[in-house]
C-alpha positions in Angstrom: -1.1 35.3 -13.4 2.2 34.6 -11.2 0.1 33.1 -8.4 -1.8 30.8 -10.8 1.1 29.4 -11.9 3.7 29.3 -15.1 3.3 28.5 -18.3 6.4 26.7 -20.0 7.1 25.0 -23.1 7.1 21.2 -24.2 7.4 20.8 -28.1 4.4 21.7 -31.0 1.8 19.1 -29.1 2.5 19.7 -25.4 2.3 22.6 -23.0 3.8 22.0 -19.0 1.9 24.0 -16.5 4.2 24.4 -13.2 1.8 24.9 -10.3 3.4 26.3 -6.4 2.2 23.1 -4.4 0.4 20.0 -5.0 -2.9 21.3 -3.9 -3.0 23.5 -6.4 -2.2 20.8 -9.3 -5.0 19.0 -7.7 -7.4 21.9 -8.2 -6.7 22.4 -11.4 -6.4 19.1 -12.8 -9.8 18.6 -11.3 -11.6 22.0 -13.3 -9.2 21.0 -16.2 -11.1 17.5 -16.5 -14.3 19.0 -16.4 -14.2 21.3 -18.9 -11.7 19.5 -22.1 -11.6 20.9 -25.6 -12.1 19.6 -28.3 -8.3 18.2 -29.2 -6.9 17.9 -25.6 -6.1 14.3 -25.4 -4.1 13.8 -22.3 -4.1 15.3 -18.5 -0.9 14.6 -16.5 -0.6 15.5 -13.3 2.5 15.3 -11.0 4.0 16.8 -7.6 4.3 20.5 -9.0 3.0 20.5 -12.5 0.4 19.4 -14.8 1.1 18.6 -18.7 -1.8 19.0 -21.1 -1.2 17.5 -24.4 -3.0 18.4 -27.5 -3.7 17.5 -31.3 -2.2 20.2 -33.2 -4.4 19.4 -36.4 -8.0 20.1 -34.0 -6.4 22.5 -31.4 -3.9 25.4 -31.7 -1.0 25.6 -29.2 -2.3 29.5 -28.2 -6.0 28.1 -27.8 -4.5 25.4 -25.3 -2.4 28.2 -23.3 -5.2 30.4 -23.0 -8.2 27.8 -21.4 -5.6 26.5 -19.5 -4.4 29.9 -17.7 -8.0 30.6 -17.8 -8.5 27.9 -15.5 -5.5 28.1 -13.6 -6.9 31.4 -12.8 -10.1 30.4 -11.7 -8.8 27.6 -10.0 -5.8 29.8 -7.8 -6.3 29.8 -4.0 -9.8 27.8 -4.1 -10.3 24.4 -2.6 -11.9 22.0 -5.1 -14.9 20.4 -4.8 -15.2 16.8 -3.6 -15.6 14.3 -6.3 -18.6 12.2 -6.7 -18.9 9.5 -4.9 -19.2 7.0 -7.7 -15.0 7.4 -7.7 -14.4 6.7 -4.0 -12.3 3.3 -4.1 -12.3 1.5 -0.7 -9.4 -0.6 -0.2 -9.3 -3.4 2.3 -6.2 -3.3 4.1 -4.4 -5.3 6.9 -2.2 -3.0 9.1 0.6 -5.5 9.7 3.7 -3.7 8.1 7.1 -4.1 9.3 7.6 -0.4 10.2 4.4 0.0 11.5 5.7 0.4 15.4 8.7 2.6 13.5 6.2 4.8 12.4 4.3 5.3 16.0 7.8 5.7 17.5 8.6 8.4 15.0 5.2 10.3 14.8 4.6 9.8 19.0 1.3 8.1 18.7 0.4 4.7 19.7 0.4 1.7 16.4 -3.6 1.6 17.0 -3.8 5.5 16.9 -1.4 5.8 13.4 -4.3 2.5 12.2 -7.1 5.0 13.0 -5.2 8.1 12.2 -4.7 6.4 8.1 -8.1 4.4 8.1 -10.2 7.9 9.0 -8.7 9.9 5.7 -10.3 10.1 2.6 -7.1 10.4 -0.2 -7.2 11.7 -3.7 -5.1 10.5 -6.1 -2.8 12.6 -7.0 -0.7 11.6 -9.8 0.6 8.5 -10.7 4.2 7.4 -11.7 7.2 5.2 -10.6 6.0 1.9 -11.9 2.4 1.1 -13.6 -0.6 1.4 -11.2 1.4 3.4 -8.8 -0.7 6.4 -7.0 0.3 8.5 -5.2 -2.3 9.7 -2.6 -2.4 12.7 -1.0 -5.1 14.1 2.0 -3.6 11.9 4.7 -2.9 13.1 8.2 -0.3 15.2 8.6 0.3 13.5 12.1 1.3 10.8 9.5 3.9 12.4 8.0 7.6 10.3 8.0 11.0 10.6 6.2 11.4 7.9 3.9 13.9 5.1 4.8 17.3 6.1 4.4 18.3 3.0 2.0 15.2 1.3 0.4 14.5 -1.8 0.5 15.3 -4.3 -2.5 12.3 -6.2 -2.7 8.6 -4.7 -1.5 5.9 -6.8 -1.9 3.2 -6.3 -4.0 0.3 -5.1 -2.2 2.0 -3.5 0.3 0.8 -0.2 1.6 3.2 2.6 2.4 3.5 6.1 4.0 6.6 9.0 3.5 6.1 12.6 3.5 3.1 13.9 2.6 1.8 10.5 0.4 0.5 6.9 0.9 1.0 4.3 -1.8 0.7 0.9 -2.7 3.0 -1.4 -4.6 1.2 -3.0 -7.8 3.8 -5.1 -7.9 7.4 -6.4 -6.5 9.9 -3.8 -6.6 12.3 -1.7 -4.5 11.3 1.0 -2.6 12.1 3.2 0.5 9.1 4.3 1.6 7.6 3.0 5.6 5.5 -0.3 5.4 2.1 -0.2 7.3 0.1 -2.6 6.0 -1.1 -5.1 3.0 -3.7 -5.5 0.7 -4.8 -8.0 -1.7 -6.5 -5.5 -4.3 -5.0 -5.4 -7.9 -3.8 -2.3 -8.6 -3.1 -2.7 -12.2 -4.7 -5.3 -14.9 -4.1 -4.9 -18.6 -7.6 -7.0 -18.6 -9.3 -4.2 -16.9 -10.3 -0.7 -18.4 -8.7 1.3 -18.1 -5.4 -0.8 -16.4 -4.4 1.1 -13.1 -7.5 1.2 -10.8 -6.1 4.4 -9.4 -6.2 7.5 -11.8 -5.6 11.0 -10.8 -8.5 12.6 -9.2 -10.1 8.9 -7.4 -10.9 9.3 -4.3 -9.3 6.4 -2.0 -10.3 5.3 1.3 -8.7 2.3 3.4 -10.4 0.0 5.2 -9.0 -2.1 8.2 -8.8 -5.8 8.0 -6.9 -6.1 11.3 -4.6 -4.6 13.4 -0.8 -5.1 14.1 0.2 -8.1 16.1 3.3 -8.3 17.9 3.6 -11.5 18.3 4.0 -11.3 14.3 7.0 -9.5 14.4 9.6 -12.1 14.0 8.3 -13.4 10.2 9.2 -9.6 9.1 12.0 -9.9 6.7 15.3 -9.0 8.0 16.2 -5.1 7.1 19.4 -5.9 6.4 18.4 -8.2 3.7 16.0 -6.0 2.2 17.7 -2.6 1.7 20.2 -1.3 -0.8 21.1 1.8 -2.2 20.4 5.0 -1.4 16.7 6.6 -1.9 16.7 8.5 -5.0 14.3 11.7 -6.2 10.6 10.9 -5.7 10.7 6.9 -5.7 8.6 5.6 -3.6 
């Protein structure tokens, strides 16, 4: 049961499952979905872990620990299926960010190869987090992988789609944020109109679409950097 993963604690209507990688809380989040008791209300997912929460009055706590190391069993060491394709989103994106050349320079590939390179991926979402409608994506290249910015910017704007470490994600809305701009898109990532809000939920497939390419003869209506950033990068902000 140590490689499956550790059981731990989280109140009377709660149990935290801590997983060794994010693969693995992909796998199991994906056999947990399809197969929910009655009285499981809530999967959440995140980086190492996935919390299950429960209604005590339908579902004891033992019953809960039980299909879930069950399953974390089952799902140990195997790669999951894909997910129907009724979940793949396809977002149109236009790969003019302002650290798109940073990004070749750091990864040694050319700005159309790092385009290709993060068009060709199909992503799952992984978790979600940071602000509402935040994903983030995981199953990019790993020719793509880049630090975040050591001071984040203060403003992002919304619709902005961004790379560091092993993720991609995309700004619902204003914020700050360290991680590497690419590219934009116009898609809505969250809508309290829209059921259910976010339009990325753990487990949705995402591919991106290209709208057009860098230009560098755009380069001088980026935002200066030294206007934008502030503070230091903290924990698992994007």
């Amino acid at each position: 049961m140590a490689d499956a993963g550790r059981l731990l604690p989280y109140g009377d209507r709660a149990v935290l499952f801590e997983l060794p990688d994010l693969a693995a809380v992909v796998a199991l989040h994906r056999v947990l979905r399809a197969d929910l008791p009655a009285g499981v209300i809530d999967l959440v997912p995140a980086a190492r872990t996935v919390l299950v929460r429960f209604e005590p009055r339908t579902v004891s706590l033992a019953r809960v620990a039980a299909w879930l190391q069950e399953h974390a069993a089952a799902a140990a060491g195997t790669a999951p299926d894909p997910e129907p394709a009724s979940v793949l989103v396809e977002i149109p994106v236009r790969y003019d960010g302002v650290d798109l050349a940073d990004v070749a320079e750091l990864t040694g590939l050319t700005v159309d190869e790092v385009v290709r390179r993060h068009a060709a991926a199909t992503y799952t979402v992984a978790f979600c987090g940071f602000v509402p409608g935040f994903g983030y994506l995981a199953g990019g290249d790993p020719a793509l992988r880049v630090s975040r910015l050591a001071s984040p910017r203060i403003r992002i704007p919304a619709g902005s789609v961004a790379i560091a470490d092993e993720y991609t994600g995309i700004y619902p809305r204003e914020s700050p944020g360290g991680w590497r701009l690419i590219g934009r898109t116009g898609v809505r990532l969250w809508d309290l109109d829209r059921d259910p809000p976010a339009l990325l939920t753990p487990g949705t497939r995402v591919r991106f679409v290209s709208t057009g390419a860098y230009d560098a003869e755009h380069d001088d209506s980026a935002q200066d950097d030294a206007d934008e950033r502030g503070g230091p990068a903290r924990g698992d902000r994007p």
